[in-house]
Structure formats: C-alpha cells, structure tokens
C-alpha positions in Angstrom: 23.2 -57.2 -98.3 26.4 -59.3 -98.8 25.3 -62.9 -100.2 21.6 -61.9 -100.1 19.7 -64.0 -102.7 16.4 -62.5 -103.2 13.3 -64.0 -102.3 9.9 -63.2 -104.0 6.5 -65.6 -104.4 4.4 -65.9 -107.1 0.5 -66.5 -105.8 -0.5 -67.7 -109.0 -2.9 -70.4 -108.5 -2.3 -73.5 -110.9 0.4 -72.2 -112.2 4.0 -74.5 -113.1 1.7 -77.5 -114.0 4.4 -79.6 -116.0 4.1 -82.6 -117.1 7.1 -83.9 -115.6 6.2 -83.7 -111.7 2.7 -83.0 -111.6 2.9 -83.2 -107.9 5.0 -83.5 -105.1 5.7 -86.9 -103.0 4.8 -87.7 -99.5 5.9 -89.0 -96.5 4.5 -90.5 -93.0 3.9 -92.9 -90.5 2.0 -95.7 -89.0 0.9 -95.8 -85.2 -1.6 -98.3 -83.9 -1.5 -97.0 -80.5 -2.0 -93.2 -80.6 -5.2 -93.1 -79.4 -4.3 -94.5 -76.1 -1.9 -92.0 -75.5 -2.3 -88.8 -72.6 -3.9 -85.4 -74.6 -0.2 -83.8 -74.2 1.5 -86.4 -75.6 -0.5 -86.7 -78.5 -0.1 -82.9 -79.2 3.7 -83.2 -78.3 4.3 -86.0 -81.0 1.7 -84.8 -83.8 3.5 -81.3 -83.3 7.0 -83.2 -84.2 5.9 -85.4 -87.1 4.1 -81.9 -87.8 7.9 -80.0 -88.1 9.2 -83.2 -90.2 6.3 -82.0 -92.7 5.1 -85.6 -92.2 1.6 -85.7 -94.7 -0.2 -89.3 -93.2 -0.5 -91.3 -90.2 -2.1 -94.5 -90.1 -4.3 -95.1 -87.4 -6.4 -98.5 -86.8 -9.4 -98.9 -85.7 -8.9 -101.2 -82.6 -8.5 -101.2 -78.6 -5.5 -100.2 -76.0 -5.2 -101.3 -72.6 -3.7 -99.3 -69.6 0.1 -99.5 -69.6 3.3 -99.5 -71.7 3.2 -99.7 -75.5 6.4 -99.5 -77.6 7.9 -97.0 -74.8 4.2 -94.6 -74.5 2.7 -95.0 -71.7 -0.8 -95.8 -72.7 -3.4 -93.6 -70.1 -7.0 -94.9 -71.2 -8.4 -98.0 -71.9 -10.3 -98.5 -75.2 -12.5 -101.1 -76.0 -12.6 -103.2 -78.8 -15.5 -101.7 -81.7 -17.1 -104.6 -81.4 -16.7 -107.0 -78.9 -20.2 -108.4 -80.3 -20.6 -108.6 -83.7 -23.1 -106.2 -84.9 -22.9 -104.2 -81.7 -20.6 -101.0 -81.5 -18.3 -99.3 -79.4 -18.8 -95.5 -80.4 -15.5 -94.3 -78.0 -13.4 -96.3 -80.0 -14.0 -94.1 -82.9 -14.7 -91.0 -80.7 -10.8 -91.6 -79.5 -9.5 -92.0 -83.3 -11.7 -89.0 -84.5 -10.1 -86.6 -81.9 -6.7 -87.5 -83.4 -8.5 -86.9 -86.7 -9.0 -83.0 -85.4 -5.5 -83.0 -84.0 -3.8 -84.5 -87.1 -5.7 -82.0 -89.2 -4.9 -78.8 -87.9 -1.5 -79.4 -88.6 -2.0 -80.2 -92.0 -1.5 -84.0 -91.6 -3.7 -87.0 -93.5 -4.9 -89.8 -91.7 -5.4 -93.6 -93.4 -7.7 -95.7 -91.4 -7.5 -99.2 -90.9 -11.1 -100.7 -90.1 -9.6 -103.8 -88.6 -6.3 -105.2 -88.0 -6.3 -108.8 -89.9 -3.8 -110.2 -86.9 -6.5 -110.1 -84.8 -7.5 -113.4 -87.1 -4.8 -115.4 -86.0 -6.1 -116.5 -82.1 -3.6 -114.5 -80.1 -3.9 -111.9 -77.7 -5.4 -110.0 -80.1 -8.4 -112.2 -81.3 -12.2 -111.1 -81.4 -15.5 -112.1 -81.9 -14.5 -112.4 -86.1 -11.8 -115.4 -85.0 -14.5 -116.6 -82.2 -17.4 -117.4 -85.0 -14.8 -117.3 -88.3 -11.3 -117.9 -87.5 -9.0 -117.0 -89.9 -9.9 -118.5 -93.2 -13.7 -118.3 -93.5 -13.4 -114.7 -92.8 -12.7 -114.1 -96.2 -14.8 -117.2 -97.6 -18.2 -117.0 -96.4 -20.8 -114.6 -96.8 -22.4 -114.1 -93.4 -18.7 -112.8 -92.9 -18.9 -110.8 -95.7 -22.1 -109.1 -94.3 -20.8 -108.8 -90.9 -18.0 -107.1 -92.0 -20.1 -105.0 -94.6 -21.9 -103.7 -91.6 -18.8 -103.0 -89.5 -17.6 -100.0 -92.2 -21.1 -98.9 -92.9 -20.3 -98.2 -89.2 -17.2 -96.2 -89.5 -18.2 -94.8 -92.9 -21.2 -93.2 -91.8 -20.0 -92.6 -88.0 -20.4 -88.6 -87.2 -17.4 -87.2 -84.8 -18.2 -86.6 -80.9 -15.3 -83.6 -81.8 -15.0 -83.1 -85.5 -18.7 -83.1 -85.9 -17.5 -84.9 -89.6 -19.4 -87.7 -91.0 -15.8 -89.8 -91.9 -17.3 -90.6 -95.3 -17.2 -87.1 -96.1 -14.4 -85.6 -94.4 -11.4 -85.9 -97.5 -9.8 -83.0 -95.6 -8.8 -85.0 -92.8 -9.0 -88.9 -94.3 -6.8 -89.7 -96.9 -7.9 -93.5 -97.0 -9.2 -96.4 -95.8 -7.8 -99.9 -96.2 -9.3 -103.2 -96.9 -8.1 -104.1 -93.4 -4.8 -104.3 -91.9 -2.9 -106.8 -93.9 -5.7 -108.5 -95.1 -5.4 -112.2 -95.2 -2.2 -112.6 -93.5 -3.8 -115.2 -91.2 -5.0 -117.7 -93.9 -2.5 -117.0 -96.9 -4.4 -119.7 -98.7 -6.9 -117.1 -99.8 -4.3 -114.5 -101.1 -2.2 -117.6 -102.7 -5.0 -118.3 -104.6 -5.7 -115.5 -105.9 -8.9 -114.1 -103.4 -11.2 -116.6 -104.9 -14.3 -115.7 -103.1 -13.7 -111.9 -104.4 -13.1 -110.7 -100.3 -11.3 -107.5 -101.4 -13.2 -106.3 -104.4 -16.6 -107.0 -102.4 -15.5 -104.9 -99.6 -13.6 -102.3 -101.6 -17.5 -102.3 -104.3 -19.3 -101.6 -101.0 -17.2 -99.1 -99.3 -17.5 -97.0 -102.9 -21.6 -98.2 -103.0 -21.7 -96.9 -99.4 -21.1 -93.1 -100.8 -17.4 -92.7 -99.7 -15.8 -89.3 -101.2 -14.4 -89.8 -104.4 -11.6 -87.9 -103.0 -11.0 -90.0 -100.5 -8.9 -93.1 -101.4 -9.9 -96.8 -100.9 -6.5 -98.9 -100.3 -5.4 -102.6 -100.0 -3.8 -102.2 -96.6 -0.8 -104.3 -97.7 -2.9 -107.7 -99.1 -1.0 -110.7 -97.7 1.4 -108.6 -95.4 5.2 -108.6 -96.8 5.7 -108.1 -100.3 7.4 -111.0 -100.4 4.4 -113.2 -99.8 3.3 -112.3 -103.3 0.4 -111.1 -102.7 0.7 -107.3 -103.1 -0.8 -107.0 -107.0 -3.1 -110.0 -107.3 -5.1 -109.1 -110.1 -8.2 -109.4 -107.7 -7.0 -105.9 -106.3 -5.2 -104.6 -109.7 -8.1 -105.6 -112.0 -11.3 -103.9 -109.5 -12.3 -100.9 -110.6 -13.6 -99.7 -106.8 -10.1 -100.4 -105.2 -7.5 -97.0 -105.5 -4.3 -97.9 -104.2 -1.9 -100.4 -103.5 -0.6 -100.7 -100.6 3.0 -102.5 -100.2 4.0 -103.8 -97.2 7.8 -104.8 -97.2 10.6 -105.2 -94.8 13.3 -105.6 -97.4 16.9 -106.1 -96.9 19.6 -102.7 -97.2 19.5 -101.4 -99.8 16.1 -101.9 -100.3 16.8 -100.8 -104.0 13.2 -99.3 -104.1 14.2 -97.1 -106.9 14.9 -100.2 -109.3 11.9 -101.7 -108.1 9.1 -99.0 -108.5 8.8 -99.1 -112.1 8.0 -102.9 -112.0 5.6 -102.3 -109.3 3.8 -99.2 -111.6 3.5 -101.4 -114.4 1.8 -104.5 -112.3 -0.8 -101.6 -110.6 -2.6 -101.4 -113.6 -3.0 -97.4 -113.5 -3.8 -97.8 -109.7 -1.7 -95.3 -106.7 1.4 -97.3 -105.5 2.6 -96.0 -102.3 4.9 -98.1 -99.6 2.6 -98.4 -96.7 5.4 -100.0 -94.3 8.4 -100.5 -94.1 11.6 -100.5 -91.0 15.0 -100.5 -90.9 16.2 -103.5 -88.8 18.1 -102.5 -85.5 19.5 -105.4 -84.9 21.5 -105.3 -88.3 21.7 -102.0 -89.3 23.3 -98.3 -88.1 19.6 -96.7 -88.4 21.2 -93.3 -88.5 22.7 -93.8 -91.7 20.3 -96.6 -93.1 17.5 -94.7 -92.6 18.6 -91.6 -94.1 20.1 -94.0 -97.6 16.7 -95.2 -97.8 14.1 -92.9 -98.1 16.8 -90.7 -100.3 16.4 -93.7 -102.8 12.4 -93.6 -102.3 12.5 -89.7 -103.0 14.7 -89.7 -105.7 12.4 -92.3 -107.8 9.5 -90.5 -106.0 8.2 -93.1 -104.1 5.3 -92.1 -101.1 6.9 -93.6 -98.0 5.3 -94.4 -94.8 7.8 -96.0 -91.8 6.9 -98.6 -89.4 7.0 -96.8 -86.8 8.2 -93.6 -85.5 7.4 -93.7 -82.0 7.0 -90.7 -79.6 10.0 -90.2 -76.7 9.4 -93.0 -74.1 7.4 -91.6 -71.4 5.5 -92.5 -67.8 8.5 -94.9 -66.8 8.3 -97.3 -69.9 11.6 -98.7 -70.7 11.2 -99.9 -74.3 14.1 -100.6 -76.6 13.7 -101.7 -80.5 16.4 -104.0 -80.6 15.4 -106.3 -77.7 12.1 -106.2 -79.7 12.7 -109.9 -81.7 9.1 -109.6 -83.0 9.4 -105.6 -84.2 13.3 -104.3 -84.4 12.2 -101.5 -86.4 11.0 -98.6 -84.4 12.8 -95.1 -84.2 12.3 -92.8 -81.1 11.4 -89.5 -82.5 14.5 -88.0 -80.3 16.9 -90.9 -81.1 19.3 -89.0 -83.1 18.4 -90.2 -86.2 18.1 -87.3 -89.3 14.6 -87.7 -90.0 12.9 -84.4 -90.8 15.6 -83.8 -93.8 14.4 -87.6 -95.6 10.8 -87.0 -94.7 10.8 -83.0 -95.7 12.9 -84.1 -99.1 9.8 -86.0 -99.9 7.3 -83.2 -100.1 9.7 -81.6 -102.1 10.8 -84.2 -104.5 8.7 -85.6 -107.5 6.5 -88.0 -107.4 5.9 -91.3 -109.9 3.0 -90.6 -110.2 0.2 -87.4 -109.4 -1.3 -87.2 -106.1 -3.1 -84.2 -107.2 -6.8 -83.6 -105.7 -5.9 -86.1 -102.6 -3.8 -83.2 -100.3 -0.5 -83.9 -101.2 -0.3 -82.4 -104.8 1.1 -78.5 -104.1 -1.4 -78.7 -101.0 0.8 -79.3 -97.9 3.4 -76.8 -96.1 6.3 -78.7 -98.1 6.8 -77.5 -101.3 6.9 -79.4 -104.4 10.2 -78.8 -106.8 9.8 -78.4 -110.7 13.0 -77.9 -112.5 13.3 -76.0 -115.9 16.2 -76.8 -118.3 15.1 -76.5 -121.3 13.2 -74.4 -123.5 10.5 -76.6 -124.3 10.0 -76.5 -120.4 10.2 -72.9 -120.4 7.5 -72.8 -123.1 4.8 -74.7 -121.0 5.7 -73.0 -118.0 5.3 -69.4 -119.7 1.8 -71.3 -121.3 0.3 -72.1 -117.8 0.9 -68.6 -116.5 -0.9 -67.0 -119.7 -3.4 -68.7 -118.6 -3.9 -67.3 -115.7 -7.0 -64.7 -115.0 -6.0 -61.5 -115.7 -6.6 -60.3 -112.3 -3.6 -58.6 -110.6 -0.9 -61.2 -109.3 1.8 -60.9 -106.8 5.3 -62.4 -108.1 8.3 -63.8 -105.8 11.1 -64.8 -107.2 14.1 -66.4 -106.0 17.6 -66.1 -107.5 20.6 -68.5 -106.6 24.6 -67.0 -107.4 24.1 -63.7 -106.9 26.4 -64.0 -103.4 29.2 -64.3 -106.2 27.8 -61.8 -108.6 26.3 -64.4 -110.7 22.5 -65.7 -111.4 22.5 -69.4 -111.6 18.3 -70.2 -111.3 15.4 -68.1 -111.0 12.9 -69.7 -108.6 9.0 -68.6 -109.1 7.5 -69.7 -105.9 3.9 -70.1 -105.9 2.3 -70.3 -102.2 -1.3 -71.6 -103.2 -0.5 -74.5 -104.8 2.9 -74.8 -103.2 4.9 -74.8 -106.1 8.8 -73.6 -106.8 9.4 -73.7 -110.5 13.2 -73.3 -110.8 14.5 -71.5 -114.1 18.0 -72.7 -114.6 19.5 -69.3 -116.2 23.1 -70.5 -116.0 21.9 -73.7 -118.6 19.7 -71.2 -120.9 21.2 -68.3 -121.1 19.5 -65.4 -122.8 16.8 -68.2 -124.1 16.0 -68.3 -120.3 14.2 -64.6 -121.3 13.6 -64.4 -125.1 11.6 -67.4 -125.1 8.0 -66.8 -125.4 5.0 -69.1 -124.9 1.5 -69.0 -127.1 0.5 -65.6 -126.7 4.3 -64.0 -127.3 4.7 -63.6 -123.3 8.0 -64.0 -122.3 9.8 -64.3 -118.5 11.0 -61.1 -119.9 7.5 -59.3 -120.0 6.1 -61.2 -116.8 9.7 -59.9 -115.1 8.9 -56.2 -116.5 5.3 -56.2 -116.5 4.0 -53.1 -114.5 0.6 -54.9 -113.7 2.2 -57.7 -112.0 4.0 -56.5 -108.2 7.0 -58.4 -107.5 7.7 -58.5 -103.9 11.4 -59.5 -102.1 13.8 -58.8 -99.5 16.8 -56.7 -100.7 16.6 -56.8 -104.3 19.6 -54.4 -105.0 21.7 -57.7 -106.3 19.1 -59.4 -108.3 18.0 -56.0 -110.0 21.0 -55.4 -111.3 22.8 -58.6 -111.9 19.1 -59.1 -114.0 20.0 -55.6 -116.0 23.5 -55.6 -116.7 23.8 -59.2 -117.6 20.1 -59.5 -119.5 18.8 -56.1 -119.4 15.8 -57.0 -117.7 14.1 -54.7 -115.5 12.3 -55.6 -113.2 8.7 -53.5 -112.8 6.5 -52.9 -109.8 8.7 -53.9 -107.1 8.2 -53.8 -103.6 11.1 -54.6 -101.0 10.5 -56.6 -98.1 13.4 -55.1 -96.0 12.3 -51.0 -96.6 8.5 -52.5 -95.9 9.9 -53.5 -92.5 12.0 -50.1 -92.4 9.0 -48.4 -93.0 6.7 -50.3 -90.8 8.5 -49.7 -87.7 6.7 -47.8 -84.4 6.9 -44.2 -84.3 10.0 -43.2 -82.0 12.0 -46.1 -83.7 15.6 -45.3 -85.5 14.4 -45.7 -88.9 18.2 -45.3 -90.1 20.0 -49.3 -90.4 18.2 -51.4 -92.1 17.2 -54.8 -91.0 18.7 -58.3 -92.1 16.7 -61.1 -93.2 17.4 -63.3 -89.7 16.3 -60.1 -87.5 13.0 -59.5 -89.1 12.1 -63.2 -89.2 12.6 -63.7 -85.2 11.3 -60.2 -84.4 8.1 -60.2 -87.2 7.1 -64.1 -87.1 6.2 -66.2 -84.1 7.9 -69.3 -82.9 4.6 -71.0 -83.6 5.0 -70.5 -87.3 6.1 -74.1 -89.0 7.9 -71.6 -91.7 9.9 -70.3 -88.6 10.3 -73.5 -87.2 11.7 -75.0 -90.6 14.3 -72.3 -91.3 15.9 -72.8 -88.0 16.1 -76.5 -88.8 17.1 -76.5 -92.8 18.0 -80.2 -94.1 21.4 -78.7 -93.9 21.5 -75.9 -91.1 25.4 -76.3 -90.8 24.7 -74.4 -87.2 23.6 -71.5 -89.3 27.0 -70.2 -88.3 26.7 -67.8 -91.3 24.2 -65.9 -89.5 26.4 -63.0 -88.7 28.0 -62.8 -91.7 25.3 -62.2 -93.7 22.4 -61.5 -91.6 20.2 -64.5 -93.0 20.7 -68.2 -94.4 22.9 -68.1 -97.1 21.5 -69.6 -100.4 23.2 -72.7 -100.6 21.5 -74.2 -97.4 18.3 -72.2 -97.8 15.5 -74.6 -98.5 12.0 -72.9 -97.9 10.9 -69.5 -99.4 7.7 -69.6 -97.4 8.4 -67.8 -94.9 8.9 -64.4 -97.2 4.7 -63.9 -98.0 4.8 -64.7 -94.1 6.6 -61.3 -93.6 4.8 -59.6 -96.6 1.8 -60.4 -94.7 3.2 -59.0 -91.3 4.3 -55.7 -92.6 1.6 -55.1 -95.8 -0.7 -55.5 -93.0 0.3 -52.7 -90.7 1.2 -50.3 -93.4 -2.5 -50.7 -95.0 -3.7 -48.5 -91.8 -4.3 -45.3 -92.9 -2.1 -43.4 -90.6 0.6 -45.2 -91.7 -0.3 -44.7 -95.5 2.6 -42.6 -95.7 5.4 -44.9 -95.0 3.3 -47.5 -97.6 3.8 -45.0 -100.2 7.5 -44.6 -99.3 8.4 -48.1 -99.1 7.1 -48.3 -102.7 8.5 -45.5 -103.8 12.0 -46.1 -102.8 11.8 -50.2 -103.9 11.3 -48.2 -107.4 14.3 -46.6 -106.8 17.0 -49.0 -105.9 15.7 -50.2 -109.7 16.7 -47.1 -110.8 19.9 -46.9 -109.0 20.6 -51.0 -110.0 20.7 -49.5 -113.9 23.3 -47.2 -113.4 26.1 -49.4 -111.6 27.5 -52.0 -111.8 28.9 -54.2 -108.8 30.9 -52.3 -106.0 32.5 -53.1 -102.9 30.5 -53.3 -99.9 30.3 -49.6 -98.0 28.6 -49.0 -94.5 26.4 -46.4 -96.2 24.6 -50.0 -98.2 23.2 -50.8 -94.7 21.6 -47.9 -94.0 17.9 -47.6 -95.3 17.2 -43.9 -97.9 17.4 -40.8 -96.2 14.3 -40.1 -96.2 12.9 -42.4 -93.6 15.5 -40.8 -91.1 16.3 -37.2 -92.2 14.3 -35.1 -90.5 13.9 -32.7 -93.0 13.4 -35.0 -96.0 11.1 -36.7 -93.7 9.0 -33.7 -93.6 9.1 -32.7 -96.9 7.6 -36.2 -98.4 4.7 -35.9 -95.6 3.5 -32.5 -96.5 4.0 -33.6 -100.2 2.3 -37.1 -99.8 -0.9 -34.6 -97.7 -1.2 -32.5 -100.8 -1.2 -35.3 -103.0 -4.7 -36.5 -101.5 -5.8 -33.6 -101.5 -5.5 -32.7 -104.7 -5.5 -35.4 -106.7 -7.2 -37.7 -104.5 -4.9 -40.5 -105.2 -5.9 -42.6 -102.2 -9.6 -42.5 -102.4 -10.8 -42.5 -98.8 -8.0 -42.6 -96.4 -7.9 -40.4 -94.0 -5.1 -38.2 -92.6 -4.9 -39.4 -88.9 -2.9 -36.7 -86.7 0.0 -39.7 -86.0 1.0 -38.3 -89.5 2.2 -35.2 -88.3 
C-alpha cells in the first residue's frame, strides 16, 4: 500500500532496558471532590482523563456537601471521617474506594490524601483536629501525634465495601499516600523551622511500621504548600529513610522553566522520587490554550511527572462555574474547554523520565508507551544484549519502519506490548552498523530480523521487505501479514479478492471501546486524518501508537486458530512467505491496481480448490497439524 509503514510488535518481556530512559513519565490530576459526584459522571470524566492516558488522580480523604463544586454538581452528602476523633465514618472511604475500582479498570493510579491540612486553619473547613489542636500543636504534641497515628491505621488497614482490597495492600490501584494535604501550611512556623518535633518522619516511620506495600509509595503531599515557602526539601523529609517522594507544590509564573529547575530539585531529594504534585496555569493572566500546552512540553522534555490542579469534569446539574471569576483558584480547565490536553498529557507516557518509576505502574506498565531512542552503536549493543537475554522460548516480533512512503528506511521501531516499550533504531544515523553490529553472544538485528524461530508479524510488509533487502540485504524470516490474515479470515461467501486498508480493518475488526481505537482517531497530531483516503491508514508522520496492531493480530489469529478455518491460517502464512520472496526479486515499481488485490488463490476458484485438496492430503499424510479436524465448512 502507497505510504504504508509497516507495523509489527515485539512481546518480549524486559526487553529495551537502557540505561538512558529506564521508564516512561507520567501524567495526572488532582480532584478533591470526585467522590461527591453522580455514578455517571464519575464514569463519564474517569473515561476522559482515561483517553488522555492520564496515570494518577489524587483523591482526599474528606467530606462533600449537596450542591455545586467547581461547576459538578455534587449529588451525595459525605461526612467528615471523623467528626470525633477516634471515631470513624466508614462511607467516607467506602465513597473514595469505589473510585478506587473505577479509576482502576482503566488503568489509572490513585494518591490518597489522609487529610487535608487546610482544614487546620479554622475556616469552613475546620474539624475536631483544629477544635482540640488548632493549627500549630498539630504537629507539636504527641497526643496529636497518636490521634493522627490512629486515623491512618484506619485507612491503611480499611477493607473496600466494593474492591474487597485492604488499601495497605492494594499497589495495583494506590500509587501513594501523602503525609497529609500540604502539611503544615497552617502553622508555617513548624516547616520554617525545620519540623522540629519530627511530625513528618513520625508519620511517614508509622505508615511504613504499619505494613504498607513496599510498592506502594509514601509522599510529602507538598510540605509547606507552594514551593516557594521553602519548605519542599527540608532535610526532615530528604534525610528519612521511611518517606518516598517529594511532592512539590508550585504555582510558578510562565514559563515555569521546570526543565532548568529539576536538576536542582534531584540533587536536594537526596535519591528520593521528585514528581510535581500541583500546579495551574493562571486564567486571569494567561491564554491557557497555549500556556498549558508550553508547559507540560517543558515538564516532558526534562521528564518531569506532572499532575495539574485541576481538570475538572464539563459543568453539569445547572452549576455555573467559571475559573477566572475564581480569585481564590484561577487555575481550573474544563475537560471540554478547548484546551489540547490529551497530546501534553499522552507525550508524558511516552517521553523519558528523570528518573525510574519502574515497579510503581508507570514504568512500561500503562497503555502509553514509553520511547527509547537508539543512535548509536554502543546503544545498539545493549539493546541487542537485553534481547539475548531473553528465554529462548518462541517470541513474536513487530517492527515499525518510518520512510518507506518515500522509498527510504529512516528508524526501525521494535515495539514491545508487555512492558510497553518502542525501542526506535535510527537506520538513517547508522547505516549498515544499524545491522552488523552484534551484542555478547554475536547476535545481530540482522539474525533476530532473519531468524526463522522468531515470527514477525505486520500489516503490508511488501515495502519494508524489500527496501530491508535491496538496501541491506536483510531478509526478513517467518513473517506473517496482518492484512492477508484479515483476507483470509473473512466469512465464507465474502469477496476474498481486494484487500483491505489499514483504516478499514481497524473500524470493522476493533470496537469503539478499545482505548487503542480511541487513541488513533485522536493522534497528538490527527491533522483531520484527511489522508485517510489516500492511503487507507494514518500516514507515518502523524502515527503515534502501534498498539493497536497485536489488537488486530489478536482479532484475526483468533478466528483462523478454529480448525475449520485451518486452511486459510496455512494460506495467510504461506503467501506472507511469498511477498518475501517476490520483495527479493524487484525493486520499486509504480503503483498498479493489480497491488490491491490479495493472491489468486484466495479468490480463484480453481486455485482455491487445488490448495484445499492439497492442504487435506497434507494431514493426512504427514500429519502436519496434529489433531485438527477437517470440518465439512472446508469443502
């Protein structure tokens, strides 16, 4: 097909660990009144953030009243956790732990806040901690201490009316819990001083003593709220051993320059996780549209985990809320304002990170994919090392190529679905290195590329086989083509003749459900996908996800492997073999109708017949399926 890059996956587990991105970044947001929110909307808004390939939402631990909040309209109220101290509210965390099963089954993290530190400062918000301890000795005295010891044994140990999950032990779901909310914010004195009474290590030593999964991380919450309070990396947080993560809290003019500022912040963290917890884009000064966008950019490029303050759900139930008549919080973006946030927050998962988030759901775990780049031959070696490594089991191998719409092969992309992971060869940069190098055990891309043990699986690979020939003489072994797999897999009385384009057997194959589907009608850079009937599919240059291909493998491997259709299985194969063959003996010719229609042997009646009576003897003579049986559909 015309422009067609071809797209294979490697599921090769651990594979493309380098050291220079040894996982991918994150994105999210914070939302202190989900909870409070009608069932639909909740699904409606986790499904968005869900399409953005958001990775975290912060939840609190606190109540909601009947009414308008931030534009939701807020349908239940929920009490307070404990409106006595020492006496809980289980709804409050029955409400949070059915957003904890929501959030889940799309693949999204939660961080929990135990308690929300404004509620310290005598307000609307105050509770019985203000009542007996206001807002200094909360983080002075011991019975406080105690108190608020017992509170997170509470949540800690708290089993889920729906998840059935003791929170403690439920990684899957819980990324982390903070300290608090801004812990400290009410009486800076005790930050400013450097947490002299040991508040944050205490709690952070007992959340750890309490049996909290290691895999689960324990985070500041953003310690003295704004960054610029300096209270972020107090050495009472950067020097205990129980605390994980910093959180940084910081409203910072535009640019926010976060990519100058991260390596200043990674040195102060003494080894801990750094990740920006909160941070907005002022509405009142700024074109959010183009701010936002700017922004996280900079985060991703230095590979900076972002979390925005706040992306709130489409107003709803009459409430009339606008951000910039908000003096107190200017920050908020409607999900359906306009704004371009699924490319920033998608470019996350696939960019970088500072530092590896492997083992806490992020690292090669999400639906986003994480991006490793391979330039040079040093690279080549390590990546060539970790595949050698692999169990000698039979693998299957995708591979993408970039160029070949102009007859050229720019990268080779190995994909690699369980972890995640698109390792991108640069061919134009090394050349013929890019397949003579060899790692420790003399294995080159070369062999791997030609291996008969190893299938290789793609969609139209006419192009890549034999730009991959005539320019390196590489030959690609044990293929198997998407599109003739979807030839052959179609229902008997179906024209078997024209084959299919990339776009057709996505909509027809894959259901809207799908976030693969959903993310390759929505690229970063869809421009319309007005290329559509030019080429039949995406073009490479604004293709961005090569999930969706095992997604189709899936669909038509799985309806082939029916014995009655063992036959067209067996021709699929066999005819992916051939256009290898047929890619060796020519080089590049000018498009004809005949390249659209699939071999002659699917839809020639008589060639038809002949492969069927010679694929029956086969099994019967040589028994080269085992058991399958010849079903009369075969006839």
């Amino acid at each position: 097909m015309k422009g067609l890059f071809t797209t294979l996956c490697l599921a090769l587990a651990h594979f493309c660990q380098l050291t220079e991105a040894k996982s991918g970044s994150w994105s999210g947001t914070n939302n202190y009144f989900l909870q409070g929110m009608s069932d639909s909307a909740q699904d409606a808004y986790i499904q968005t953030l869900s399409s953005y390939d958001t990775k975290v939402v912060r939840l609190w631990v606190n109540q909601a009243s009947k009414g308008c909040q931030k534009g939701s309209q807020i349908v239940r109220d929920i009490p307070q956790l404990e409106t006595t101290i020492g006496q809980y509210n289980k709804v409050t965390l029955d409400e949070i732990d059915k957003l904890l099963v929501k959030l889940s089954d799309k693949n999204i993290k939660a961080i929990i806040s135990p308690h929300d530190a404004n509620s310290l400062i005598g307000d609307y918000r105050k509770d019985a901690y203000w009542a007996r301890w206001g807002s200094g000795y909360f983080y002075e005295k011991q019975d406080a201490f105690d108190a608020y010891d017992a509170r997170l044994s509470y949540i800690l140990n708290y089993k889920g009316t729906y998840s059935g999950k003791v929170w403690k032990n439920w990684p899957t779901a819980i990324f982390s819990f903070n300290l608090q909310n801004e812990p400290m914010t009410p009486g800076p004195s005790n930050c400013k001083n450097g947490d002299p009474s040991g508040w944050a290590c205490g709690r952070a030593t007992f959340m750890r003593n309490a049996g909290l999964d290691s895999h689960i991380l324990i985070s500041t919450g953003g310690l003295g709220g704004d960054f610029s309070h300096g209270c972020t990396f107090l050495p009472a947080v950067t020097q205990c051993k129980a605390i994980d993560a910093i959180s940084v809290h910081r409203y910072a003019s535009v640019p926010g320059m976060w990519s100058a500022n991260l390596p200043n912040w990674l040195n102060q963290a003494n080894g801990k996780k750094v990740y920006l917890e909160k941070w907005g884009v002022d509405s009142q000064q700024y074109d959010q549209k183009s701010v936002f966008v700017s922004e996280v950019n900079d985060m991703n490029s230095a590979g900076l985990p972002n979390m925005y303050w706040q992306l709130l759900p489409p107003s709803s139930g009459g409430c009339s809320y606008n951000p910039k008549n908000d003096a107190g919080d200017p920050f908020g973006i409607y999900t359906n304002s306009g704004v371009n946030l699924a490319g920033p927050i998608n470019g996350a998962t696939s960019s970088g990170a500072a530092q590896d988030w492997t083992g806490y759901g992020f690292a090669n775990e999400g639906s986003g994919l994480s991006l490793i780049s391979v330039k040079f031959k040093n690279e080549l070696k390590r990546l060539l090392r970790d595949v050698i490594r692999l169990p000698a089991a039979p693998r299957t191998i995708y591979l993408d190529a970039t160029g070949i719409a102009k007859d050229d092969l720019i990268d080779l992309h190995l994909f690699i679905p369980s972890n995640r992971t698109l390792c991108t060869v640069n061919v134009r940069k090394l050349g013929d290195a890019a397949f003579s190098v060899v790692g420790n055990s003399e294995t080159s891309l070369r062999v791997l590329l030609e291996s008969t043990n190893i299938p290789k699986v793609g969609f139209d690979i006419r192009d890549i086989s034999r730009i991959l020939f005539h320019r390196f003489k590489v030959s690609l072994g044990r293929v198997h083509d998407i599109q003739l797999l979807e030839l052959a897999s179609r229902n008997d009385g179906q024209q078997k003749k024209f084959l299919s384009g990339l776009t057709s057997c996505i909509e027809q194959a894959i259901s809207n459900e799908d976030p693969g589907k959903f993310r390759w009608h929505n690229p970063d850079d869809a421009k319309d996908l007005r290329f559509y009937q030019e080429f039949g599919h995406a073009p490479y240059w604004i293709m961005k996800r090569v999930e969706i291909f095992p997604v189709l493998w899936e669909v038509y491997n799985t309806k082939l492997s029916k014995p009655k259709n063992a036959v067209w299985l067996h021709l699929a194969k066999q005819e992916s073999e051939q256009r290898i063959h047929d890619a060796m003996k020519k080089r590049r010719k000018a498009r004809t109708e005949k390249q659209s229609w699939g071999p002659e042997v699917f839809w020639d009646d008589q060639q038809k017949q002949i492969a069927k009576d010679v694929w029956k003897e086969g099994i019967m003579l040589n028994e080269l399926m085992g058991d399958v049986e010849i079903s009369q559909d075969d006839e």
